[in-house]
C-alpha positions as CSV (number, residue, x, y, z in Angstrom):
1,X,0.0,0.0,0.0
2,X,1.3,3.5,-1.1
3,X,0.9,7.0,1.2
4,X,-1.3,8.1,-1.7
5,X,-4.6,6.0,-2.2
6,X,-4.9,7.1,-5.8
7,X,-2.5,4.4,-6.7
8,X,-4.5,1.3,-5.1
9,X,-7.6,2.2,-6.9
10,X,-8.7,-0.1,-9.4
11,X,-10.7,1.3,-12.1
12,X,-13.8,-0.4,-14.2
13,X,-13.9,2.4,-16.1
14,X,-11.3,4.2,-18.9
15,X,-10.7,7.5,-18.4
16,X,-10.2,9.3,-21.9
17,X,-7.1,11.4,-22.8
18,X,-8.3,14.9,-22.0
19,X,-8.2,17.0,-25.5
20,X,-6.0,20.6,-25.6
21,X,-8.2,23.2,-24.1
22,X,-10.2,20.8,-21.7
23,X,-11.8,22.9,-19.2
24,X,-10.4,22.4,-15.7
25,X,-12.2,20.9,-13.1
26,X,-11.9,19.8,-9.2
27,X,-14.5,17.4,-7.9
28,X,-14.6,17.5,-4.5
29,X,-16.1,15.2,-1.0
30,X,-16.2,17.3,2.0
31,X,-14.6,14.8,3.8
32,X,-12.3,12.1,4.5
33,X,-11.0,9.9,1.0
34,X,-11.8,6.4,2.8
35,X,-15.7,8.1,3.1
36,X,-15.9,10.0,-0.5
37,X,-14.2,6.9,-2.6
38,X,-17.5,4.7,-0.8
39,X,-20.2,7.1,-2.2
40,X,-21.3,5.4,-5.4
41,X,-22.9,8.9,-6.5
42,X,-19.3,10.3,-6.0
43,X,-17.7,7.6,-7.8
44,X,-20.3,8.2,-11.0
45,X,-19.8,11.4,-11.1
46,X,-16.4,11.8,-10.9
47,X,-16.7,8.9,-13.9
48,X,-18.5,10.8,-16.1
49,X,-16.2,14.0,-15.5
50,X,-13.5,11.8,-16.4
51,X,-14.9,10.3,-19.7
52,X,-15.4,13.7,-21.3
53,X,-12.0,14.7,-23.5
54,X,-13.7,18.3,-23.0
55,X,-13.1,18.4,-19.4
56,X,-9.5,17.4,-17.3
57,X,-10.8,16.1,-13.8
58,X,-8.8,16.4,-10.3
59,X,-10.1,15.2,-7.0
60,X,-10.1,16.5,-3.8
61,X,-10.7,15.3,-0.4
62,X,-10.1,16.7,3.4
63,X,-6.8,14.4,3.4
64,X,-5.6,13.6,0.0
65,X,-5.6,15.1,-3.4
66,X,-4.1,15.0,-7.0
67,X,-2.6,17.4,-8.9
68,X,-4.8,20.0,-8.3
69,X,-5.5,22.7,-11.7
70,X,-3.8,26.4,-10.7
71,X,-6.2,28.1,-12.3
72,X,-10.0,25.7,-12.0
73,X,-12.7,27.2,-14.1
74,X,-14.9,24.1,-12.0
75,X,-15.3,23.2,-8.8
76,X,-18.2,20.5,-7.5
77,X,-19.1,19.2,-4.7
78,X,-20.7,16.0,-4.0
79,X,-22.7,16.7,-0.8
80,X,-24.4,13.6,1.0
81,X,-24.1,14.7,4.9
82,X,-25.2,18.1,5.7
83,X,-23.1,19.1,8.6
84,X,-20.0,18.3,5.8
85,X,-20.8,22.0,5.1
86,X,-18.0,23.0,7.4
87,X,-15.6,20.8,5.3
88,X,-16.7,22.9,2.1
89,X,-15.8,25.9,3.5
90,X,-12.5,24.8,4.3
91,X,-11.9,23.5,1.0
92,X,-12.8,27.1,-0.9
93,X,-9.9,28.8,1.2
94,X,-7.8,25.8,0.7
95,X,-8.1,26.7,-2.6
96,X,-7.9,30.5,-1.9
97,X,-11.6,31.1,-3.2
98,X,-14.2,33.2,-1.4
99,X,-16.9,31.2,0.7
100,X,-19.5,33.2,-0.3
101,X,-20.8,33.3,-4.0
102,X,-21.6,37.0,-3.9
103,X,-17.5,37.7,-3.3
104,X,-15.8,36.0,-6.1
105,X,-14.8,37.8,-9.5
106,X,-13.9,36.7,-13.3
107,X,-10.7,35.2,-11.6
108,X,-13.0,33.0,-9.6
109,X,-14.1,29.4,-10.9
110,X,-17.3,28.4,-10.6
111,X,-18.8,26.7,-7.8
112,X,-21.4,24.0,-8.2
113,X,-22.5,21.6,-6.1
114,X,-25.1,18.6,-6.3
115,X,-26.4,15.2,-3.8
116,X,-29.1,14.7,-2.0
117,X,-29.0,17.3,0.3
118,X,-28.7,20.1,-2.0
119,X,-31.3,18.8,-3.9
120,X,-33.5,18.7,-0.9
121,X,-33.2,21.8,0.0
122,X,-29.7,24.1,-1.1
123,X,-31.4,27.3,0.6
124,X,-29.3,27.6,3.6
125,X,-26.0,26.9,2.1
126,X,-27.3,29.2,-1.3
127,X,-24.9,31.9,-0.4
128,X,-22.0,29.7,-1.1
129,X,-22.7,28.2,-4.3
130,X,-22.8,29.6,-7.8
131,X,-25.0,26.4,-9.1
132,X,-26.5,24.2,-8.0
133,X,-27.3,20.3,-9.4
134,X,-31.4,19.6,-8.6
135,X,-31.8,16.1,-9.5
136,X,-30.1,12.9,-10.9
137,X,-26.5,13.0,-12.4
138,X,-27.2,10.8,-15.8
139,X,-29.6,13.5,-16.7
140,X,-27.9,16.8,-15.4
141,X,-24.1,15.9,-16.0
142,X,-23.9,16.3,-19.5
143,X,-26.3,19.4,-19.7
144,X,-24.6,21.0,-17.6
145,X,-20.9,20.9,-19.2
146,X,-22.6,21.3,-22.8
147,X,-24.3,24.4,-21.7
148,X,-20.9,25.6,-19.7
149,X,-19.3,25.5,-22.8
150,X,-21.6,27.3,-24.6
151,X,-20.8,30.2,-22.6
152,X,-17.2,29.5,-21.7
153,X,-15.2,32.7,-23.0
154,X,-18.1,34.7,-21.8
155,X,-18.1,36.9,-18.6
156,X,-19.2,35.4,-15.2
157,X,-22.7,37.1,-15.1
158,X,-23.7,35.8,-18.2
159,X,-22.3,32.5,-18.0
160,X,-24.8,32.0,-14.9
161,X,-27.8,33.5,-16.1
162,X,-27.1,31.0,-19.5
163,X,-26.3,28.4,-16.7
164,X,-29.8,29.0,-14.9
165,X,-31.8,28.6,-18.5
166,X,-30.9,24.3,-18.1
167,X,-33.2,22.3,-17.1
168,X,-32.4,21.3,-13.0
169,X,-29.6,24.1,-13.0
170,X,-30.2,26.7,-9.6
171,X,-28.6,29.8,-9.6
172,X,-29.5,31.0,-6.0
173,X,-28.0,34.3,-7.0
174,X,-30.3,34.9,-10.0
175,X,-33.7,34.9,-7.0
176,X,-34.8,37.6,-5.1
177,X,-36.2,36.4,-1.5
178,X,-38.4,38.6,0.9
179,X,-39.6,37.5,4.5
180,X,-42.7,38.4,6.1
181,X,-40.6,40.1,8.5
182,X,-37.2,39.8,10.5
183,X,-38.6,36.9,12.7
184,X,-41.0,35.3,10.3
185,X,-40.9,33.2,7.5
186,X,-40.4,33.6,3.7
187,X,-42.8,35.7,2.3
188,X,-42.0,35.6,-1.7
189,X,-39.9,34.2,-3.9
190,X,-38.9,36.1,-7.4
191,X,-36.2,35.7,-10.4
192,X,-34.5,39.0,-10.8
193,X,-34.3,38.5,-14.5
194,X,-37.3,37.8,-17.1
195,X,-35.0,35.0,-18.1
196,X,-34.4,32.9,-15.3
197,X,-37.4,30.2,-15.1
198,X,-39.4,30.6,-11.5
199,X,-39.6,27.5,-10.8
200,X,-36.7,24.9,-10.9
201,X,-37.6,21.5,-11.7
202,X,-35.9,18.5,-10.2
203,X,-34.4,16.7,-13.1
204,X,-35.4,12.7,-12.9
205,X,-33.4,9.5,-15.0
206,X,-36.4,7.0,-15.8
207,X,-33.9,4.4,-17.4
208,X,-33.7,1.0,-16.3
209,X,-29.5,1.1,-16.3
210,X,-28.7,2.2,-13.0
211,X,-25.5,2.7,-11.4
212,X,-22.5,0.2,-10.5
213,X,-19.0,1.4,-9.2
214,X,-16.3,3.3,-11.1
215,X,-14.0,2.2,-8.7
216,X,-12.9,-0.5,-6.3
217,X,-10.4,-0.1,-3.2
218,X,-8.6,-1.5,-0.4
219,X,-9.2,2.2,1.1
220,X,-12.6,2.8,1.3
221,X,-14.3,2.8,4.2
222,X,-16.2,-1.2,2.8
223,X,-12.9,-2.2,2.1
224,X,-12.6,-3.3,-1.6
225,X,-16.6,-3.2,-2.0
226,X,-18.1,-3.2,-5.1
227,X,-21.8,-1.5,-5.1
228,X,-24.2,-2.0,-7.6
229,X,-27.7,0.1,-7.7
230,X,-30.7,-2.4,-7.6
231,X,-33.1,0.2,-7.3
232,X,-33.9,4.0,-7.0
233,X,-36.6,5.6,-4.9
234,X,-38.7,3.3,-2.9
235,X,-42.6,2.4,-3.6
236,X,-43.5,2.4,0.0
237,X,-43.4,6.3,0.4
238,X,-43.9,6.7,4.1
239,X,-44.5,9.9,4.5
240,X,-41.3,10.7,6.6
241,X,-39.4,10.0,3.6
242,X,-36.9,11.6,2.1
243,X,-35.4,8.5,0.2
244,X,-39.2,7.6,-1.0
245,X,-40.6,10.6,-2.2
246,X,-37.4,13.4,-3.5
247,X,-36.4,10.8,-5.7
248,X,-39.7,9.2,-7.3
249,X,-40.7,7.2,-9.2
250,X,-39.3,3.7,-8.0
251,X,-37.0,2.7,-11.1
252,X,-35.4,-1.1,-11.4
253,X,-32.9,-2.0,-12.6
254,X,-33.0,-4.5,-15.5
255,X,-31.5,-7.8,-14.3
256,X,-30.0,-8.4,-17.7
257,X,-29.0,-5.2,-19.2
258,X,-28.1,-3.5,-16.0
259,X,-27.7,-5.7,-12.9
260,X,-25.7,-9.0,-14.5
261,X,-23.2,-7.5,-16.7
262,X,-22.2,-4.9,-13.2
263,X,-21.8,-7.8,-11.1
264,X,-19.9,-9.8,-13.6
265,X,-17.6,-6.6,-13.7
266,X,-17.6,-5.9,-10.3
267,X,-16.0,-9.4,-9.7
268,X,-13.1,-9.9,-11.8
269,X,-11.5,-7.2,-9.5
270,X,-12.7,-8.4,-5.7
271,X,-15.2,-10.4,-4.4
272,X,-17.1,-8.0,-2.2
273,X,-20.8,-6.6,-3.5
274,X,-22.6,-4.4,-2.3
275,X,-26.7,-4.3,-3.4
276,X,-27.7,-1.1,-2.7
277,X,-31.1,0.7,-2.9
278,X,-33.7,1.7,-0.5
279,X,-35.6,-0.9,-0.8
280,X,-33.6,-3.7,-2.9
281,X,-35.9,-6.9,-2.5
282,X,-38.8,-5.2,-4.0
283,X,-36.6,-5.3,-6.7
284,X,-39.6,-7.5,-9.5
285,X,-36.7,-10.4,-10.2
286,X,-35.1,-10.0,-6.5
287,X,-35.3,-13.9,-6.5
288,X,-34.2,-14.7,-9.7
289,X,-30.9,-12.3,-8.8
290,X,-30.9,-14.8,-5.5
291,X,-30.5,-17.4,-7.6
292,X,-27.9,-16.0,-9.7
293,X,-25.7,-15.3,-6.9
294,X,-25.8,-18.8,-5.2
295,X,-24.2,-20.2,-8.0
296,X,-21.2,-22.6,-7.6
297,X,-18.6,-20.6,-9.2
298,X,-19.9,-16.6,-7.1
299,X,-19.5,-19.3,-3.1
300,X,-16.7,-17.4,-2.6
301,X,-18.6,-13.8,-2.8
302,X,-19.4,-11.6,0.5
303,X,-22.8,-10.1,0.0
304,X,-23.8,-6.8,2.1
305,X,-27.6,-5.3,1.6
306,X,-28.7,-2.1,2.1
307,X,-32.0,-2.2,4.1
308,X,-34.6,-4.6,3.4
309,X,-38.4,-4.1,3.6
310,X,-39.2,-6.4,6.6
311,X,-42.2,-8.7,4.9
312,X,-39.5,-9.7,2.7
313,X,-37.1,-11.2,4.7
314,X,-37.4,-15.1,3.8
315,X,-35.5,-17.9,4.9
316,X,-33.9,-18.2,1.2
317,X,-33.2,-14.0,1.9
318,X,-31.2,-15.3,5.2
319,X,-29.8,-18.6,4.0
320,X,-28.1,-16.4,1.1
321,X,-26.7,-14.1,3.3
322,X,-25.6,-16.0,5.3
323,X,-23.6,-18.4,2.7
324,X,-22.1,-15.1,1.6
325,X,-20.7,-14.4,4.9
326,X,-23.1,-11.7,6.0
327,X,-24.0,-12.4,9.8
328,X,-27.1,-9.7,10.2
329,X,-30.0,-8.1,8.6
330,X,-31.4,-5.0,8.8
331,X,-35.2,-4.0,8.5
332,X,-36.8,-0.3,9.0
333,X,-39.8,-0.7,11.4
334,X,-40.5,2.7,12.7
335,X,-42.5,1.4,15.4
336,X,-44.3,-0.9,17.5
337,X,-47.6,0.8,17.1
338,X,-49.7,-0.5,14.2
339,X,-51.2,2.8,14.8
340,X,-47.9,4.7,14.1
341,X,-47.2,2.5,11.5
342,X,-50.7,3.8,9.7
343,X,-50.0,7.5,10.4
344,X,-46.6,7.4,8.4
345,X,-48.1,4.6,6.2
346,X,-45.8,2.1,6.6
347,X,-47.4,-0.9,5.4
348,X,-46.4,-3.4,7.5
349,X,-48.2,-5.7,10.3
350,X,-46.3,-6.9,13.3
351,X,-46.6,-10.7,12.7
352,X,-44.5,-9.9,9.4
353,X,-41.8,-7.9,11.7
354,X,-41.8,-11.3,14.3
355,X,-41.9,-13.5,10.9
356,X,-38.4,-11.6,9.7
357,X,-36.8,-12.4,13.2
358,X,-37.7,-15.6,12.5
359,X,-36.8,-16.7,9.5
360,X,-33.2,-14.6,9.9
361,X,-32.3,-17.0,12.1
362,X,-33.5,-20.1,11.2
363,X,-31.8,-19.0,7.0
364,X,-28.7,-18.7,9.8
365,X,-27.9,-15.0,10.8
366,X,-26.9,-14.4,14.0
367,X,-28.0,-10.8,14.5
368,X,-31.2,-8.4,13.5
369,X,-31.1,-5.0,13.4
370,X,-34.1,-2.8,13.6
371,X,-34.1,1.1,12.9
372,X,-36.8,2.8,14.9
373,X,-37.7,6.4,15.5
374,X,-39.4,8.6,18.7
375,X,-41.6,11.6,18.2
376,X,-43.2,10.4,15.4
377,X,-46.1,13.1,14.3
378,X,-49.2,11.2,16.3
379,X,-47.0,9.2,18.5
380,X,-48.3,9.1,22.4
381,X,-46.0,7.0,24.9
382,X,-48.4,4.2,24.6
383,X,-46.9,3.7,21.1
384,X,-43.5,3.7,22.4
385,X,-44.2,1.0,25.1
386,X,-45.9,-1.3,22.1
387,X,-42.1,-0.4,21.1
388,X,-40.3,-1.8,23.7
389,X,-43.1,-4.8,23.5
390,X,-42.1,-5.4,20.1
391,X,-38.5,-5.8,20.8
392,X,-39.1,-8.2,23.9
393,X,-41.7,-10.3,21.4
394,X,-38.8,-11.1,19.1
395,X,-36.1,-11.8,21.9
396,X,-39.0,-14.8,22.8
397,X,-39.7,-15.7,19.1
398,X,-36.4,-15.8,18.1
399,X,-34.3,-16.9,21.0
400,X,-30.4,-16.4,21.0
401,X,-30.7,-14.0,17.6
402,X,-29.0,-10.8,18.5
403,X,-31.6,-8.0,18.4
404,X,-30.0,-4.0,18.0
405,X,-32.5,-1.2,17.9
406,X,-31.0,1.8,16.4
407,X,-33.7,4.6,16.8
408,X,-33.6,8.2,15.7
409,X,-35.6,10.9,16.2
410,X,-38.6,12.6,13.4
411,X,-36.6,14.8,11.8
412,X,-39.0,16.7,8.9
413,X,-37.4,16.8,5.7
414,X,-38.6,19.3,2.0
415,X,-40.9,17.5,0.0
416,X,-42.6,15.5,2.4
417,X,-45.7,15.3,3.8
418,X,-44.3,15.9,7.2
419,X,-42.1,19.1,6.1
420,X,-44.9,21.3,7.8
421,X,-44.3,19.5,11.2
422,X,-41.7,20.3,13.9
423,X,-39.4,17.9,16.1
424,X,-41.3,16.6,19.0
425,X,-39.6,18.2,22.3
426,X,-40.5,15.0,23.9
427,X,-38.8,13.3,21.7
428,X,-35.4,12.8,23.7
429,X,-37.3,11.2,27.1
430,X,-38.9,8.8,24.5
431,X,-35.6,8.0,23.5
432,X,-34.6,7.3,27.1
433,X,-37.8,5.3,28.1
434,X,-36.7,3.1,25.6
435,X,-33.3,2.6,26.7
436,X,-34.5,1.9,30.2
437,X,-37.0,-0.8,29.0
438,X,-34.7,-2.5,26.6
439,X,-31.3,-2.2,28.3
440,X,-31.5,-4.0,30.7
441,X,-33.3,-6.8,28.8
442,X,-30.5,-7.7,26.5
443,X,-31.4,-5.7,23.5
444,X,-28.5,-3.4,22.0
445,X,-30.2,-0.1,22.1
446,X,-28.6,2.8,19.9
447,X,-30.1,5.9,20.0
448,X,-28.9,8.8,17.5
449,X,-28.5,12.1,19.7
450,X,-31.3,14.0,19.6
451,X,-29.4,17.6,20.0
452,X,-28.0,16.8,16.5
453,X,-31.5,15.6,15.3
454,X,-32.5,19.2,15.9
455,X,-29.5,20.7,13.6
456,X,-30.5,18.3,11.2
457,X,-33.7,19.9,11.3
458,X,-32.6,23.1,11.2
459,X,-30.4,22.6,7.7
460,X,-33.4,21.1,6.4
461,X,-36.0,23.2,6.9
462,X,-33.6,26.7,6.7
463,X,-33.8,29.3,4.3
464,X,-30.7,31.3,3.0
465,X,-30.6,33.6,6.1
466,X,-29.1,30.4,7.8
467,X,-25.5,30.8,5.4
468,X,-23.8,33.3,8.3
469,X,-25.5,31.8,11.1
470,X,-23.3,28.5,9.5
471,X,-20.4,30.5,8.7
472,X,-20.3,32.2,12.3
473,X,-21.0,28.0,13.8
474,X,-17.7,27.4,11.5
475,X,-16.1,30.3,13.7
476,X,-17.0,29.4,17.1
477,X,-16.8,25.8,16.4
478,X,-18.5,22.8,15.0
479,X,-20.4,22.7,18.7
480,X,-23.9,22.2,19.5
481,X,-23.2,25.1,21.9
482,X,-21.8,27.1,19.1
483,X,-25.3,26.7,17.2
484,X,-27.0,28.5,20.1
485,X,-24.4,31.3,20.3
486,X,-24.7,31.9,17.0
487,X,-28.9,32.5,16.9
488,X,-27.9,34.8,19.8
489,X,-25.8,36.7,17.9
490,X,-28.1,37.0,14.9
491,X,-31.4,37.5,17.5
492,X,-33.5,39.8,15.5
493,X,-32.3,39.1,12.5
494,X,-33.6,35.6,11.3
495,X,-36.4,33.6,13.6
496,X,-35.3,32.2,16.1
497,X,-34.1,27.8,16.3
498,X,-37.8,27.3,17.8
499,X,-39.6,28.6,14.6
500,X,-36.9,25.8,12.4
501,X,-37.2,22.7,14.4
502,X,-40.3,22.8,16.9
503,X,-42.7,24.8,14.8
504,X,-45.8,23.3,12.9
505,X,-45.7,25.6,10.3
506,X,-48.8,27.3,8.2
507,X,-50.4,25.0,5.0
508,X,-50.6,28.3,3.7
509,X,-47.2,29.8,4.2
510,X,-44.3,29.6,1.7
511,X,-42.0,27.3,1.6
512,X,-38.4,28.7,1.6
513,X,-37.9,25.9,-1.1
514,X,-41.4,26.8,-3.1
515,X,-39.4,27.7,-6.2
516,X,-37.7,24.4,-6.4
517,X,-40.0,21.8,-7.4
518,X,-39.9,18.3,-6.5
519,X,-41.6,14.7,-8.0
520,X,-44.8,15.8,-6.6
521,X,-46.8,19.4,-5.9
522,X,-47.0,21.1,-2.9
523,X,-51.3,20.2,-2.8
524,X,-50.4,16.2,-3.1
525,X,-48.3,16.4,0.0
526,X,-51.3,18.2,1.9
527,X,-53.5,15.5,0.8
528,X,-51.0,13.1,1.5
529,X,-50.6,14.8,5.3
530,X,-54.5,14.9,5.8
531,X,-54.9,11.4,5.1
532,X,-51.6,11.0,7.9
533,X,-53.2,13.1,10.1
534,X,-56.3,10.9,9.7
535,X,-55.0,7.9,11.0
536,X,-54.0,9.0,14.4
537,X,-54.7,12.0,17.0
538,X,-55.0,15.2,15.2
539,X,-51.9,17.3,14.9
540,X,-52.3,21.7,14.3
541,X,-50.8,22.5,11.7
């Protein structure tokens, strides 16, 4: 192994000979190499860059880089966490380029930036980006180089108002935004040029060739992992769901044009794959790609699965895993509470949640793991003690499988039907009822921390008066404590955290991510949170 990790990769991809002239580009992960090499969507992208003779790729991560361009007329970022926004800030003056947007001149690359966060909702990192990426990369990649070049030689106000004319292209720049007052909420939303469309559409791939892995290494955080895409989106759209309803419709891949030739790639170089997908076994042919697998010649392959949907966990599901060296499973519950369950629509009966315990371990698998959540829109404690029922029903109908309950808190995210709805301030006791009834039980409890829950929140429901509450954060610290300095400092100036993360906000109010338009309107998600609200005790909203 070398000190750089450039030179272990192994590629499953050629990169073509950049031509004279090809513009200069840095794609960047806020964050470690070992983390950024295991994103497939960084690996695609940076792919794609790389295949263009038009354009001469470098990467960049927190710890390693290649030879960087002097002079970049690009640089991306590939954002998938959203407190890596500190790490994007450090990169711009690593590269001696303003943080904010509004600073940078013609000497200035520009900066674009795309992933499931920004598409989500960019707003409160807008003031550091020049463009921003609203959608999938097989669509927008392409579009958005061919319509750079277009406008190459010309000056940097024109190439982004050209820039914002592409379909799935955001200039945050080119948009005026007004609040209904220093405390309050967005009040309008307007282009400042008769050019520049007012509304940004998400941009979607409906192909049935989905992604596989550019690259394959001994440094990445799944060692020497090959991932291959099963499918996008998920049908189940509970109405939580970020996953399910930012990137509909559910696509498949096509077992023989997409899914086969991948894995017959991916394992000439290692023999570690990775199915990923939010819900892979509702892939149509999910057997038949069981069957492929279990083959004489692949015995020697280690399978990993992203997250399964629970009523599909079968003893062939387990017996496969478990020949392919995989010890656990893990399922998405929610809840104990049928009732719950209904309110976020999560189609799933308990006997089907004590039927996956079983047949994990009797397929083989010595462990289960379970991802729960507390304050649930609707929840009442009785639904977390069904919880804490739950878990103790499968410790007695599956005895001796290792049972881990990882449980998070309701976070709201854009384009939901639960974006209206604020974090439950209950929400941390529930968390620590259930570690008192499960500890001590012998169930592996893991709660995620609920003071970071509500900066999640924050980032995801923030408009662009959030960019120097984040810049001073940066300043004081990447603290919780630093969070709650900051709204001091800026008290008067933008609402305070309370009207972010705890607030149900108005049907009728403005979105501060109205202007950025997702699979499905604004009115389906209100029907879609009536029919929620329906199902369990009424929430105000």
């Amino acid at each position: 192994m070398t000190d750089s990790p450039f030179a272990d990769e192994r590629l499953l991809f050629d990169p073509v000979m950049p031509e004279a002239g090809a513009v200069p580009l840095i794609f960047a992960f806020p964050n470690e190499y070992s983390v950024g090499i295991t994103s497939l969507g960084y690996q695609v992208v940076w792919a794609t860059f790389a295949q263009r003779a038009d354009v001469v790729v470098s990467r960049l991560f927190t710890d390693h880089q290649e030879s960087l361009p002097s002079q970049p007329e690009l640089v991306g970022f590939s954002v998938s966490w959203e407190l890596d926004y500190i790490n994007i800030l450090g990169l711009l003056e690593s590269l001696q380029i303003p943080i904010r947007a509004a600073d940078r001149g013609a000497e200035h690359p520009i900066i674009f930036g795309g992933g499931p966060v920004l598409t989500a909702n960019p707003e409160p990192f807008a003031d550091f980006f020049d463009v921003i990426l609203l959608g999938d990369g097989e669509v927008l990649l392409d579009s958005f180089i061919d319509s750079y070049q277009a406008v190459r030689s010309a000056d940097r106000a024109t190439r982004l108002r050209h820039l914002a004319q592409t379909p799935g292209l955001y200039v945050p720049s080119l948009y005026e935004i007004t609040y209904a007052g220093p405390e309050e909420g967005v009040a309008a939303i307007t282009p400042i040029h008769p050019d520049v469309p007012a509304v940004v559409q998400k941009q979607t791939y409906r192909g049935n060739v989905l992604s596989a892995s550019s690259v394959v290494t001994e440094r990445a955080a799944w060692e020497n992992i090959y991932m291959v895409e099963v499918v996008r989106s998920c049908p189940e759209m509970c109405r939580f769901c970020l996953a399910s309803y930012l990137t509909l419709p559910f696509r498949t891949a096509s077992l023989e044009a997409s899914l086969l030739p991948a894995i017959e790639r991916g394992l000439k170089v290692t023999n570690r794959l990775g199915l990923l997908g939010a819900s892979v076994t509702q892939h149509p042919e999910f057997d038949a790609l069981l069957d492929y697998l279990n083959q004489p010649q692949h015995d020697d392959v280690r399978l990993s699965l992203a997250s399964v949907r629970t009523n599909t966990v079968n003893q062939k599901l387990a017996e496969t895993l478990t020949r392919h060296g995989s010890h656990s499973v893990t399922i998405a519950v929610e809840s104990g509470s049928e009732r719950v369950r209904q309110i976020i629509n999560k189609k799933l009966e308990t006997d089907d949640i004590i039927a996956a315990a079983v047949n994990a371990k009797a397929g083989g698998l010595s462990s289960l793991k379970l991802y729960g959540m507390a304050g649930i829109p609707g929840e009442e404690m009785a639904d977390l003690e069904q919880t804490a029922a739950l878990m103790l029903r499968l410790k007695k109908a599956a005895p001796g499988l290792k049972l881990t309950l990882g449980c998070s808190t309701f976070v709201p995210k854009a384009h939901t039907p639960f974006q209206w709805l604020g974090v439950n301030r209950q929400a941390e006791k529930r968390l620590q009822f259930l570690q008192k009834q499960l500890r001590p039980k012998g169930i592996d409890f893991r709660p995620e921390s609920y003071n970071w829950s509500v900066i999640q929140t924050l980032i995801s429901r923030g408009d662009r008066r959030l960019s120097p509450l984040l810049e001073r954060v940066r300043h004081y610290g990447d603290t919780l404590g630093s969070y709650r300095r900051a709204f001091k400092d800026f008290k008067g100036q933008l609402p305070p955290l309370e009207f972010y993360v705890h607030a149900d906000w108005d049907l009728d109010q403005p979105l501060p991510w109205d202007h950025l338009a997702g699979p499905l309107p604004k009115e389906t998600l209100k029907k879609h949170l009536g029919q929620a609200m329906a199902q369990g005790e009424p929430v105000a909203v």
